[in-house]
N, C-alpha and C positions, 0 to 999 in steps of 0.2 A: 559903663557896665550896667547890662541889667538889672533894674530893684532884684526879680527872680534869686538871681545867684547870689546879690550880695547878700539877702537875707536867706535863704533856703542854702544855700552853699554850706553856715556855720552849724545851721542847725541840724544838716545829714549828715557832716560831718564828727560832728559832736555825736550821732548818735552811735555812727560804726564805729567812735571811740570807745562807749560807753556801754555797746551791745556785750552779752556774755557772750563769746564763743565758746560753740560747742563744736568741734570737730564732726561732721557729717561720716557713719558708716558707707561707705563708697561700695557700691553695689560688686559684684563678684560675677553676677550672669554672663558677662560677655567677656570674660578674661583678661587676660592682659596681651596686647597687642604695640607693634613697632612695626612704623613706617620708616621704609627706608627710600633711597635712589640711590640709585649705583655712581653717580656721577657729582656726587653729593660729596662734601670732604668730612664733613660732620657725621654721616653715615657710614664713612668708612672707619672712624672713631669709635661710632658706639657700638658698632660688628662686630668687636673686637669688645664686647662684654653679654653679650649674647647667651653664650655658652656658659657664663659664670650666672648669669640673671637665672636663665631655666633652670637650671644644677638648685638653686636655694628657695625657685617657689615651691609649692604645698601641693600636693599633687591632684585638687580641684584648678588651680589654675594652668596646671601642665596640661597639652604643650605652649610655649610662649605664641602667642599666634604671629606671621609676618606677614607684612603688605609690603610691596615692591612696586614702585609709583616708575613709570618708564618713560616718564615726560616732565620735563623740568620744566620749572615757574618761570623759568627767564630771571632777567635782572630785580634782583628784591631790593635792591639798596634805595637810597634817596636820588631824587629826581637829578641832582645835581653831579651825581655820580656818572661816571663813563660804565660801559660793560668790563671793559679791561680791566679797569682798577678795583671794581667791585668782586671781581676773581680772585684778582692779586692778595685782594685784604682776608678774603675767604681763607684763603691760602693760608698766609700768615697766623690768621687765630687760628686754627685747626694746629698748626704746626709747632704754636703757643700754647696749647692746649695740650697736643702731645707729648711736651717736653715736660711739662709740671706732672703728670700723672702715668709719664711711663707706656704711651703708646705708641705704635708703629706709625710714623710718616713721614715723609719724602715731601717738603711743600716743590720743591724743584724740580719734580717729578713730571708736575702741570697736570691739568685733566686728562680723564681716561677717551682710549679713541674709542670714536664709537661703533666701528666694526668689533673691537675688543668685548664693547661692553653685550652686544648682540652674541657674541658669543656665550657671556655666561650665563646670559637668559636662558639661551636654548639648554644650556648643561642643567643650570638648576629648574628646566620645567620637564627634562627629561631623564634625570638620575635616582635612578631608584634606592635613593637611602632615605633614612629614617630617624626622630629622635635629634641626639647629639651630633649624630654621624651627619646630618645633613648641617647643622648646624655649623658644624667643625668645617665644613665645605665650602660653606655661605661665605664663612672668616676670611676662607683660601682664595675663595674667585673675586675680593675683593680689593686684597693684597695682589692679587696676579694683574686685574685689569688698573692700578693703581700705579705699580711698577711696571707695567707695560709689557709681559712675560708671555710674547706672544707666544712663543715653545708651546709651554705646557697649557697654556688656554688652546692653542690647535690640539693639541693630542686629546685632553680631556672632554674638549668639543665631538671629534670623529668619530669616541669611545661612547658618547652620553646617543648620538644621530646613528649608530650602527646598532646599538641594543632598543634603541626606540623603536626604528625600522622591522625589528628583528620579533616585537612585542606587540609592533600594531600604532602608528604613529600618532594612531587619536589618542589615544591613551595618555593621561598625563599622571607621570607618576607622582609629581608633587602635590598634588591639588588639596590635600591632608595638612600640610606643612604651611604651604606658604599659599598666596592668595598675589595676580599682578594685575595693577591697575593702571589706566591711561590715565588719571585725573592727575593736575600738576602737583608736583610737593615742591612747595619753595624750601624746606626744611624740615631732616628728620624730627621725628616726634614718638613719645610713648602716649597709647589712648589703654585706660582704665578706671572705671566707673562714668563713663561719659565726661570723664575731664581730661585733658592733654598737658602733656612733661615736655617741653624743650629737649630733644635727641642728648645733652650734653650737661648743659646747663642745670636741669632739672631733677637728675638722675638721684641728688641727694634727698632733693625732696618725696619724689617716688620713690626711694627706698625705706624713708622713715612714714610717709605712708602705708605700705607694705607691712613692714614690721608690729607698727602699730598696732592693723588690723590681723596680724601673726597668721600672715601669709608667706614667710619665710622661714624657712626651715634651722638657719644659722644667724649670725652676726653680716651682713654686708659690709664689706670693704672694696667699694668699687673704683674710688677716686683716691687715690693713696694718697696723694699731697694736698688734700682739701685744707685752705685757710680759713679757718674759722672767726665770723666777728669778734672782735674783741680781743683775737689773740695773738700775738705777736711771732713771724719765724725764728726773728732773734731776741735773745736775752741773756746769753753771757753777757758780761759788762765789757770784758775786753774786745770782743766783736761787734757788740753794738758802738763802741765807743769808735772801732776802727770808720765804721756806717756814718758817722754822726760829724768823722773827720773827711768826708769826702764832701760836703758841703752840694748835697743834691741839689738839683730844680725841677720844680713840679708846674708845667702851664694845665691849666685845667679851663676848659672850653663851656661853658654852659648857656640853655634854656632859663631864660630866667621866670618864666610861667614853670617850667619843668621841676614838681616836688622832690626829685631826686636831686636839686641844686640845691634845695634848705640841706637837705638830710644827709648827703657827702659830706659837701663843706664844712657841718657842723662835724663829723664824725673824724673828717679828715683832721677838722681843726683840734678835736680833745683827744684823737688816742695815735695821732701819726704824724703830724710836720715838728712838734718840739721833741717826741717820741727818738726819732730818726733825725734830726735837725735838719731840715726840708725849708726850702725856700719856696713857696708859692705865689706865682702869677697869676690871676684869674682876669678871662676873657669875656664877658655876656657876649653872645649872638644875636639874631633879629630872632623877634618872634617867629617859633619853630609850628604852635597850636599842638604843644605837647600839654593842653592843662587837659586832654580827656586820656584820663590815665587810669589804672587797675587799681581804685580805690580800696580794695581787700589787700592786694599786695602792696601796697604803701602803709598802710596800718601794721600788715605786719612786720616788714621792715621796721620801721618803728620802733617797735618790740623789741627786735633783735636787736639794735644797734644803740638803745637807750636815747633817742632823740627825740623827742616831744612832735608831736603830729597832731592839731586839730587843738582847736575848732578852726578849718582854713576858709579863706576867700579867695578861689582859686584867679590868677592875673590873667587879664584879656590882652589883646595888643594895645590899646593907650596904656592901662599901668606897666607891662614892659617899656614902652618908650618912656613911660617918664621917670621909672626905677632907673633905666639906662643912660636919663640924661643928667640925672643924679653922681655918676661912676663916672662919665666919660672926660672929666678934666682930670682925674684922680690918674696918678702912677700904677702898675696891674701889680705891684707888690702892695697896694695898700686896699685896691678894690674889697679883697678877701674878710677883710673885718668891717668893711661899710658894707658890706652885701648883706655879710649874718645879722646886722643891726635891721636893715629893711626888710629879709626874709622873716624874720623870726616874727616879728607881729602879724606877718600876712598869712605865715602858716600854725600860726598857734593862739593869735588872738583875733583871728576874720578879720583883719584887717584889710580897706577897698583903698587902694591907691588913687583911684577916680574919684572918691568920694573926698571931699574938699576939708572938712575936719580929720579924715586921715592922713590927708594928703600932708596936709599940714603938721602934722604929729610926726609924719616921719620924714618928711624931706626939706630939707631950707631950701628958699627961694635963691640965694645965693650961690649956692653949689651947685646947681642947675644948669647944664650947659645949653647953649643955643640949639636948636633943631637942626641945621644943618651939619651942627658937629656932633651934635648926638648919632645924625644917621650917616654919615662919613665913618664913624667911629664903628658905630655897628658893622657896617660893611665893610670892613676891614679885617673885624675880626671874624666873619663869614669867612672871610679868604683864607686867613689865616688857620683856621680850624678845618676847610675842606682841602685846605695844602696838605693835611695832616693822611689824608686818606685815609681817616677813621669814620664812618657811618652815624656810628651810634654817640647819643649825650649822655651825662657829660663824657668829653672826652678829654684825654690825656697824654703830655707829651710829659716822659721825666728824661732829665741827662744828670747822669753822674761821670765826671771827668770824662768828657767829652762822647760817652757812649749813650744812646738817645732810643729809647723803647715807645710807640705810640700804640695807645690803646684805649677803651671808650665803654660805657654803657656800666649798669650796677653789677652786672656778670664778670666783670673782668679788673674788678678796683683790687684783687688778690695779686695780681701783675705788679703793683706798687710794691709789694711787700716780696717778691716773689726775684725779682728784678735787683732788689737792695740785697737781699741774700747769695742770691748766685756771683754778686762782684766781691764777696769775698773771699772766692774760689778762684777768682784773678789777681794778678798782679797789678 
């Protein structure tokens, strides 16, 4: 590793530990704005709060502005990924997604066609509504080209192309409302104050931004089933006790450069595997070059989740391989507490795995598997983890009596908890 990082690493990092935050007033000039695509499964989610967003801003930020991107990014997953399955997985978390918070989606549905979706272009660039009303419409042609409702997308279509025609067909009634772009969107998104919300994911955080700056008229309640760190779905005794009798397992797939591997694992390990009695397996992968990461949002993770962060030395490919050649004679039931032994110095006291007095501080010589089985071992569990057809790290497989949920990334660790609660609605 380079000197650079091993010393300048502790010392930036120490320092965005150590900075005051002050929450940034987030500019108001350019409103609040959402990009969608129509062929987008995540945009047809957040559609579907639209009407309730404009309904509670202030009415300097009304109307909500919309951008409609008519060209898709192509395949956004990892290189290792097929086009198919990177659909398929869309599919699923959207579907995931919809079920925890109570919205409309068909993942079986498949993509919309795209004569369909040329349809509602024409309708939403030529219907002369206004406000809500358009809005309310926006909901409708998204739901119709999603369910595949050729009917009333042709009738709505003839009606929007006959009063155009009838008006002057340069004429664009929408041009007020909405805004449509060619440039690609791999994923919807909210833009306000020159920063950008994740279409889904982000929604709580732009709403207490919002709020904050009392640009909201009421309370937001957008995400009805949001799990909050630290908090548990269950906690009767007798239901929990029932959880705790089904003797889950949890593989969990990680980056071992990746700071979201100290800060799960640690989080998983104090408030959810004894919590829920959870068995866990943990896998390391090959080095993924996930150490250039959103140094602000790992801090404030952090925070949230009570996990100590910093002063770190962020792991290059040699200290992965040799944290890995550490793990790889070891059972994956026991990896889980030899890993938080070797993460925790590396992210909390700068500790350099390459460097030879740390080296030595954290790993015996002894435990040390050969090279060839360390990297046999790694690639193994590559497989193992893109069997999974999960994208994102860490990922997750849990099975409770025989039923198996896969899901991956710090956006979706609420599916553990979310997953144990619904099998008590089962037999």
């Amino acid at each position: 590793m380079s000197l650079s990082r091993r010393w300048l690493d502790p010392l930036r990092s120490r320092w965005w530990k150590r900075r005051r935050v002050r929450s940034p007033r987030l500019s108001t000039r350019n409103g609040l704005s959402l990009h969608l695509r129509l062929d987008d499964p995540y945009s047809y989610l957040v559609v579907q709060l639209v009407e309730q967003v404009n309904d509670l801003l202030v009415e300097k930020l009304k109307p909500l502005k919309l951008v409609l991107h008519t060209a898709s990014a192509g395949h956004d997953g990892p290189v290792w990924m097929r086009l198919e399955d990177w659909q398929q997985h869309v599919l699923q978390d959207a579907e995931t997604l919809a079920h925890q918070h109570r919205f409309i989606f068909q993942a079986n549905a498949g993509f919309p066609d795209p004569a369909q979706m040329q349809q509602a272009l024409d309708i939403l660039r030529y219907t002369a509504l206004t406000g809500q009303d358009y809005l309310h419409l926006l909901q409708n042609l998204f739901h119709m080209v999603w369910q595949h409702q050729q009917g009333k997308l042709a009738t709505l279509h003839q009606m929007a192309l006959k009063r155009a025609m009838s008006e002057g067909k340069s004429r664009d009634f929408a041009s007020q409302i909405i805004q449509f772009s060619e440039a690609p969107l791999p994923s919807t998104y909210w833009q306000f104050g020159g920063r950008r919300y994740q279409g889904i994911d982000d929604v709580l955080r732009l709403s207490r931004r919002l709020k904050k700056q009392r640009l909201l008229t009421a309370e937001p309640v957008l995400l009805i089933n949001h799990i909050e760190w630290g908090e548990h779905l269950v906690s009767d005794p007798l239901l929990l006790a029932d959880i705790q009798a089904r003797h889950a397992e949890l593989e969990m797939y990680v980056a071992l450069e990746d700071p979201l591997s100290w800060l799960l694992l640690d989080y998983l390990q104090r408030e959810m595997l004894e919590y829920y009695n959870i068995r866990l397996n943990v896998f390391p992968v090959s080095y993924q070059g996930r150490d250039r990461f959103d140094w602000e949002l790992m801090m404030r993770l952090s925070r949230r989740i009570g996990v100590p962060f910093a002063p770190f030395c962020r792991p290059g490919p040699n200290s992965v391989f040799l944290m890995a050649s550490a793990l790889a004679s070891r059972n994956p039931e026991e990896i889980g507490a030899r890993l938080l032994t070797l993460l925790k110095p590396i992210w909390t006291r700068g500790r350099d795995v390459e460097f030879l007095p740390h080296q030595q501080e954290l790993i015996c010589k002894e435990e040390m598997a050969a090279a060839e089985t360390t990297t046999e071992w790694l690639l193994e569990n590559d497989r193992r983890w893109q069997a999974l057809g999960v994208p994102e790290l860490p990922a997750f497989r849990l099975q409770v009596e025989g039923q198996t949920v896969h899901f991956g990334g710090l956006y979706r660790l609420w599916m553990l908890e979310a997953h144990l609660s619904d099998r008590l609605a089962q037999p």
